[in-house]
N, C-alpha and C positions, 0 to 999 in steps of 0.2 A: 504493500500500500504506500508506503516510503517513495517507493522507487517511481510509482505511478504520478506520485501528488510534484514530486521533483521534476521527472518527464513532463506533466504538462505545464507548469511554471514555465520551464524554459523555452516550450515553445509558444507560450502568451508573448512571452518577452521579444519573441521572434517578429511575429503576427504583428506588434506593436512597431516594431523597425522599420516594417514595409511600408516604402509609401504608396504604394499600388490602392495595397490595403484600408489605406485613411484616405486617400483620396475618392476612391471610389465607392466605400462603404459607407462612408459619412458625409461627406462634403458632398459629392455630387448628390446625391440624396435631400440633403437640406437645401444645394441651389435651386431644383425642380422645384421641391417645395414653395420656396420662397417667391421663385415666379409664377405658379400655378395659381396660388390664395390670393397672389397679386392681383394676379389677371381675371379672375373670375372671383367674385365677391363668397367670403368665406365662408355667412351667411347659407349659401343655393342649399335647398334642401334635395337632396340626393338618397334616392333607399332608405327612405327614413331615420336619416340624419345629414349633420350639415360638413357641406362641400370639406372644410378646414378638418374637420375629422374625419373624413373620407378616405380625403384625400392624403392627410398624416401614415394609415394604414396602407396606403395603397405603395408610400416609398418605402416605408419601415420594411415591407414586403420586398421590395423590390432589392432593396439595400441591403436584406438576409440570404434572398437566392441568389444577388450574384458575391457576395464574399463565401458563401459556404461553398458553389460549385466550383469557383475560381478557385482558391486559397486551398480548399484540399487537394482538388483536380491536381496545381503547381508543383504544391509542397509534395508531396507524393512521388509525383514524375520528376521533381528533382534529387528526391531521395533513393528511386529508380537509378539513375543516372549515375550518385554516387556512390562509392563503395559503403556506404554507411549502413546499410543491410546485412553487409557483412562482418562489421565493424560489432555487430549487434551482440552477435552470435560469442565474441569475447568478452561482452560484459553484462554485470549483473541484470539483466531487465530482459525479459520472454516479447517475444512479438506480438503479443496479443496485446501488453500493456504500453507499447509504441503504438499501436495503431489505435487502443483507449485511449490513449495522449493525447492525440493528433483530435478525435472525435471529444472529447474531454473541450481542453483548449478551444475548440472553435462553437461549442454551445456557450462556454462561458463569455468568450467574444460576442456571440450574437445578443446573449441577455443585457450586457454591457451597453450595446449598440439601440435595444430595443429603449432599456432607460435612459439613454440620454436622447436620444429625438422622442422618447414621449415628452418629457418632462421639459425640454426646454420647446418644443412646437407646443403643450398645452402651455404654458405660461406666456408665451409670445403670441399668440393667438386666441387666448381667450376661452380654449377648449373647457366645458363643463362636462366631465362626467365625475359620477360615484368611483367611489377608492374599488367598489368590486369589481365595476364595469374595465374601471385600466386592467385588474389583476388576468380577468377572465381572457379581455382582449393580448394583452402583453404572454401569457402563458400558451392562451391557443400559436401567435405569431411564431414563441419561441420552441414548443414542442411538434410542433408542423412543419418544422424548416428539415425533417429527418429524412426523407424522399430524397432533397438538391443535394443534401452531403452524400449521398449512396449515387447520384448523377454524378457530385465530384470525381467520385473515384474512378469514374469510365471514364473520366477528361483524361485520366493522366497516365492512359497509352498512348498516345501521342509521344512519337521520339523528341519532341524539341518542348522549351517554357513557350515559345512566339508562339507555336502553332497551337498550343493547350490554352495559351491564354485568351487567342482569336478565336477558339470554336465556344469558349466558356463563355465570354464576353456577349461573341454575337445568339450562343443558346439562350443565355439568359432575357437577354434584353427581347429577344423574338418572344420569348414565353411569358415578359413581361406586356407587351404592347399586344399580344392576340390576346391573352389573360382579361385585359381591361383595369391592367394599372396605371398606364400613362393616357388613357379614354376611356370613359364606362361604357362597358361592353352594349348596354344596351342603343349606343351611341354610331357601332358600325352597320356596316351592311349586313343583311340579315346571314349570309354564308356565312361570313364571318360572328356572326354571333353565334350559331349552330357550331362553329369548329371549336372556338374561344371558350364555351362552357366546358368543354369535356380535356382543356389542358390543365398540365398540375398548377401552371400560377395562377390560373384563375378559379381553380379551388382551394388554394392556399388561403389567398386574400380574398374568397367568399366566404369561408370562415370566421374570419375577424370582422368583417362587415355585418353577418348578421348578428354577433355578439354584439357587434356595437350598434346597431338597433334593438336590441333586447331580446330578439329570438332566441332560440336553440338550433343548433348547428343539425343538419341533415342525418342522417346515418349514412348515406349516399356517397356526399364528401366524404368522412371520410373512410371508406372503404376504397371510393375509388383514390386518394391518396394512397392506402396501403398498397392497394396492386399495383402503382407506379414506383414504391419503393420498392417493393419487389421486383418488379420488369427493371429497374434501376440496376438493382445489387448483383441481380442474376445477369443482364449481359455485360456488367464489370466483371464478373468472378469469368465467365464464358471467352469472354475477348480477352482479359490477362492471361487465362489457361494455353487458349490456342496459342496465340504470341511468345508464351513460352516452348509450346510445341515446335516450330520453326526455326 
Protein backbone atom coordinates (compact mmCIF):
# COMPACT_ATOMS: atom_id res chain seq x y z
CA UNK A 1 0.00 0.00 0.00
CA UNK A 2 3.21 2.04 0.69
CA UNK A 3 4.42 1.48 -2.54
CA UNK A 4 1.19 2.28 -4.29
CA UNK A 5 0.33 5.77 -2.25
CA UNK A 6 4.25 6.75 -3.25
CA UNK A 7 3.72 5.48 -7.06
CA UNK A 8 0.97 7.77 -7.40
CA UNK A 9 2.26 10.94 -5.69
CA UNK A 10 4.98 10.85 -8.16
CA UNK A 11 3.06 10.62 -10.97
CA UNK A 12 0.47 13.61 -9.79
CA UNK A 13 3.65 15.48 -9.45
CA UNK A 14 4.38 14.45 -13.06
CA UNK A 15 0.73 15.28 -14.42
CA UNK A 16 1.35 18.77 -12.61
CA UNK A 17 4.76 19.56 -14.84
CA UNK A 18 2.90 19.03 -18.13
CA UNK A 19 1.96 21.90 -19.62
CA UNK A 20 -0.16 20.18 -22.22
CA UNK A 21 -1.89 19.20 -19.33
CA UNK A 22 -2.88 22.68 -17.70
CA UNK A 23 -3.25 24.05 -20.68
CA UNK A 24 -5.62 22.04 -22.20
CA UNK A 25 -7.53 20.65 -19.06
CA UNK A 26 -8.11 23.95 -17.56
CA UNK A 27 -7.42 26.99 -19.37
CA UNK A 28 -8.91 26.16 -22.50
CA UNK A 29 -11.94 24.91 -20.78
CA UNK A 30 -12.57 28.06 -18.76
CA UNK A 31 -11.75 30.32 -22.15
CA UNK A 32 -14.80 28.42 -23.82
CA UNK A 33 -16.48 29.08 -20.89
CA UNK A 34 -15.94 32.45 -20.55
CA UNK A 35 -16.97 33.29 -24.17
CA UNK A 36 -19.84 31.02 -24.40
CA UNK A 37 -21.83 32.88 -20.97
CA UNK A 38 -20.54 36.00 -22.68
CA UNK A 39 -22.11 35.50 -25.80
CA UNK A 40 -25.34 34.10 -24.81
CA UNK A 41 -26.94 35.48 -21.66
CA UNK A 42 -26.20 33.18 -18.69
CA UNK A 43 -29.71 33.41 -17.63
CA UNK A 44 -31.39 31.20 -21.21
CA UNK A 45 -33.10 28.45 -19.79
CA UNK A 46 -31.99 25.34 -21.27
CA UNK A 47 -33.36 21.59 -20.14
CA UNK A 48 -34.58 22.89 -17.34
CA UNK A 49 -31.83 24.83 -16.07
CA UNK A 50 -29.92 27.87 -16.93
CA UNK A 51 -27.58 28.25 -19.91
CA UNK A 52 -24.35 29.29 -17.14
CA UNK A 53 -24.88 25.95 -15.48
CA UNK A 54 -25.29 24.14 -18.53
CA UNK A 55 -23.06 25.01 -19.83
CA UNK A 56 -20.31 24.86 -16.75
CA UNK A 57 -21.01 20.98 -17.04
CA UNK A 58 -20.96 20.73 -20.57
CA UNK A 59 -16.76 21.85 -20.29
CA UNK A 60 -16.20 20.25 -16.97
CA UNK A 61 -17.07 17.33 -19.20
CA UNK A 62 -15.30 18.11 -21.93
CA UNK A 63 -12.14 19.05 -19.91
CA UNK A 64 -12.22 15.26 -18.03
CA UNK A 65 -12.51 13.37 -21.45
CA UNK A 66 -9.81 14.90 -23.15
CA UNK A 67 -7.15 14.84 -20.03
CA UNK A 68 -8.17 11.31 -19.18
CA UNK A 69 -7.91 9.88 -22.95
CA UNK A 70 -4.84 12.05 -23.64
CA UNK A 71 -2.70 11.85 -20.57
CA UNK A 72 -3.11 8.19 -20.06
CA UNK A 73 -3.21 7.36 -23.83
CA UNK A 74 0.62 9.44 -23.75
CA UNK A 75 1.92 8.42 -20.45
CA UNK A 76 1.46 4.87 -21.36
CA UNK A 77 2.93 4.90 -24.87
CA UNK A 78 5.71 6.65 -23.41
CA UNK A 79 6.24 4.38 -20.92
CA UNK A 80 5.88 1.68 -23.82
CA UNK A 81 8.70 3.35 -25.59
CA UNK A 82 10.91 3.37 -22.57
CA UNK A 83 12.75 0.65 -20.83
CA UNK A 84 10.81 1.58 -17.67
CA UNK A 85 8.60 -1.76 -17.96
CA UNK A 86 11.56 -3.36 -17.56
CA UNK A 87 13.06 -1.21 -15.05
CA UNK A 88 9.92 -2.60 -13.10
CA UNK A 89 10.57 -5.91 -12.81
CA UNK A 90 13.90 -4.92 -10.53
CA UNK A 91 12.08 -3.14 -8.17
CA UNK A 92 9.89 -3.32 -5.25
CA UNK A 93 6.27 -2.48 -6.93
CA UNK A 94 4.17 -5.57 -9.11
CA UNK A 95 2.59 -4.18 -12.20
CA UNK A 96 -0.67 -4.03 -11.22
CA UNK A 97 0.15 -1.21 -8.60
CA UNK A 98 1.96 0.89 -11.62
CA UNK A 99 -0.89 0.74 -13.80
CA UNK A 100 -3.31 1.41 -10.20
CA UNK A 101 -0.91 4.45 -10.00
CA UNK A 102 -1.31 5.61 -13.38
CA UNK A 103 -5.46 5.19 -12.82
CA UNK A 104 -5.08 6.37 -9.09
CA UNK A 105 -3.29 9.77 -10.12
CA UNK A 106 -5.44 10.77 -12.86
CA UNK A 107 -9.18 10.39 -10.82
CA UNK A 108 -7.58 12.37 -8.37
CA UNK A 109 -6.59 14.90 -11.07
CA UNK A 110 -9.96 14.92 -12.59
CA UNK A 111 -11.62 15.46 -8.84
CA UNK A 112 -9.01 18.31 -8.52
CA UNK A 113 -10.04 19.78 -11.98
CA UNK A 114 -13.86 19.11 -11.28
CA UNK A 115 -13.59 21.48 -7.96
CA UNK A 116 -11.84 24.03 -9.16
CA UNK A 117 -14.03 25.05 -12.23
CA UNK A 118 -17.03 24.39 -10.13
CA UNK A 119 -16.21 26.47 -7.57
CA UNK A 120 -14.73 29.30 -9.13
CA UNK A 121 -17.56 29.32 -12.42
CA UNK A 122 -20.27 29.13 -9.47
CA UNK A 123 -18.89 32.13 -7.69
CA UNK A 124 -18.09 34.10 -10.89
CA UNK A 125 -21.22 33.49 -12.28
CA UNK A 126 -23.62 33.44 -9.89
CA UNK A 127 -24.53 29.72 -10.08
CA UNK A 128 -27.24 28.78 -7.28
CA UNK A 129 -27.41 25.37 -6.47
CA UNK A 130 -27.90 23.07 -3.09
CA UNK A 131 -24.46 21.65 -1.51
CA UNK A 132 -26.26 18.06 -2.71
CA UNK A 133 -27.06 19.12 -6.02
CA UNK A 134 -22.87 20.05 -6.75
CA UNK A 135 -22.15 16.79 -4.71
CA UNK A 136 -24.44 14.44 -6.99
CA UNK A 137 -23.50 16.50 -10.13
CA UNK A 138 -19.50 16.60 -9.35
CA UNK A 139 -19.56 12.67 -8.33
CA UNK A 140 -21.68 11.51 -11.37
CA UNK A 141 -18.89 13.94 -13.79
CA UNK A 142 -16.13 12.22 -11.76
CA UNK A 143 -17.15 8.52 -11.58
CA UNK A 144 -18.36 8.56 -15.26
CA UNK A 145 -15.07 9.72 -16.71
CA UNK A 146 -14.10 5.49 -16.37
CA UNK A 147 -15.01 4.44 -20.19
CA UNK A 148 -12.33 7.62 -21.71
CA UNK A 149 -9.56 6.36 -19.21
CA UNK A 150 -10.20 2.58 -20.72
CA UNK A 151 -10.27 4.65 -24.50
CA UNK A 152 -6.88 6.04 -23.06
CA UNK A 153 -5.31 3.10 -23.14
CA UNK A 154 -6.12 2.16 -26.85
CA UNK A 155 -4.56 5.63 -27.80
CA UNK A 156 -1.22 4.46 -26.71
CA UNK A 157 -0.55 1.99 -29.42
CA UNK A 158 0.35 4.26 -31.59
CA UNK A 159 4.31 4.15 -32.10
CA UNK A 160 4.93 7.88 -31.70
CA UNK A 161 3.50 10.95 -28.47
CA UNK A 162 2.56 13.29 -32.06
CA UNK A 163 0.45 10.76 -33.54
CA UNK A 164 -1.22 9.51 -29.94
CA UNK A 165 -1.78 12.89 -29.07
CA UNK A 166 -3.47 13.86 -32.72
CA UNK A 167 -5.88 10.98 -32.66
CA UNK A 168 -6.64 11.65 -28.74
CA UNK A 169 -7.15 15.23 -29.31
CA UNK A 170 -9.20 15.03 -32.57
CA UNK A 171 -11.40 11.68 -30.73
CA UNK A 172 -12.14 13.73 -28.11
CA UNK A 173 -13.16 16.91 -29.36
CA UNK A 174 -15.21 14.98 -32.26
CA UNK A 175 -17.17 13.19 -29.29
CA UNK A 176 -17.39 16.23 -27.78
CA UNK A 177 -19.12 18.41 -30.49
CA UNK A 178 -21.41 15.26 -31.91
CA UNK A 179 -22.10 14.76 -27.87
CA UNK A 180 -23.64 18.38 -27.67
CA UNK A 181 -21.10 19.81 -25.56
CA UNK A 182 -19.98 22.74 -27.60
CA UNK A 183 -24.12 22.84 -29.14
CA UNK A 184 -27.08 21.34 -27.59
CA UNK A 185 -27.61 18.57 -29.39
CA UNK A 186 -31.15 19.27 -29.78
CA UNK A 187 -29.67 22.39 -31.69
CA UNK A 188 -28.29 20.15 -34.85
CA UNK A 189 -29.77 18.59 -37.79
CA UNK A 190 -31.94 15.94 -36.88
CA UNK A 191 -29.19 12.99 -38.34
CA UNK A 192 -27.08 14.31 -36.28
CA UNK A 193 -29.06 14.25 -33.39
CA UNK A 194 -30.01 10.52 -33.91
CA UNK A 195 -26.07 9.72 -34.10
CA UNK A 196 -25.01 12.22 -31.17
CA UNK A 197 -27.42 10.46 -28.56
CA UNK A 198 -26.15 7.03 -28.66
CA UNK A 199 -22.08 8.59 -28.31
CA UNK A 200 -20.34 8.20 -24.95
CA UNK A 201 -19.88 12.11 -24.56
CA UNK A 202 -23.11 12.68 -24.98
CA UNK A 203 -24.07 10.26 -22.39
CA UNK A 204 -21.58 11.38 -20.14
CA UNK A 205 -22.64 14.80 -19.92
CA UNK A 206 -26.48 13.69 -20.16
CA UNK A 207 -25.95 12.58 -16.94
CA UNK A 208 -24.83 15.58 -15.07
CA UNK A 209 -27.45 17.55 -16.90
CA UNK A 210 -30.32 15.76 -15.73
CA UNK A 211 -28.84 15.61 -12.02
CA UNK A 212 -28.71 19.03 -12.55
CA UNK A 213 -32.24 19.59 -13.33
CA UNK A 214 -33.31 17.33 -10.54
CA UNK A 215 -34.11 14.12 -12.22
CA UNK A 216 -32.67 10.71 -11.94
CA UNK A 217 -30.40 9.46 -14.31
CA UNK A 218 -31.79 6.72 -16.86
CA UNK A 219 -30.73 3.15 -16.29
CA UNK A 220 -30.07 3.21 -20.17
CA UNK A 221 -27.13 5.70 -19.68
CA UNK A 222 -25.71 4.15 -17.86
CA UNK A 223 -25.60 0.68 -19.05
CA UNK A 224 -24.82 1.96 -22.20
CA UNK A 225 -21.62 3.67 -20.61
CA UNK A 226 -20.80 0.27 -19.39
CA UNK A 227 -20.63 -1.51 -22.74
CA UNK A 228 -18.53 1.34 -24.06
CA UNK A 229 -16.02 0.78 -21.31
CA UNK A 230 -16.05 -2.57 -22.14
CA UNK A 231 -15.86 -2.23 -26.00
CA UNK A 232 -13.16 0.30 -24.75
CA UNK A 233 -10.83 -2.01 -22.50
CA UNK A 234 -11.52 -5.09 -24.64
CA UNK A 235 -10.16 -3.61 -28.06
CA UNK A 236 -7.15 -2.06 -25.98
CA UNK A 237 -6.26 -5.44 -24.31
CA UNK A 238 -7.06 -7.07 -28.36
CA UNK A 239 -4.84 -4.49 -30.31
CA UNK A 240 -1.95 -4.45 -27.49
CA UNK A 241 -2.14 -8.57 -27.80
CA UNK A 242 -1.90 -8.70 -31.47
CA UNK A 243 0.82 -5.82 -31.66
CA UNK A 244 2.79 -7.91 -29.52
CA UNK A 245 2.10 -10.84 -31.73
CA UNK A 246 4.19 -9.28 -34.72
Amino acid sequence: MKTLYKTTKIELLRMFRNKYFVVFSIIMPFAFYAIYTSSIGGSTTIEGTEWKAYFLISMTCFSLMSSSVTTMGIQLLHDRLQPWMKWLQSLPIKRWEYFMARFLSLMVLNGLIIVLLFAVAANWKNIELSLLSWVKVGAWVWGAIIPFLALGTWVSVFKTTETAAGFANLTTLGLALMGGLWMPINQMPSLMQVIGEWTPGHLYAQGAWTLLAGEHISLATIGLLILYFVLFLSGSLLTHRYLQKE
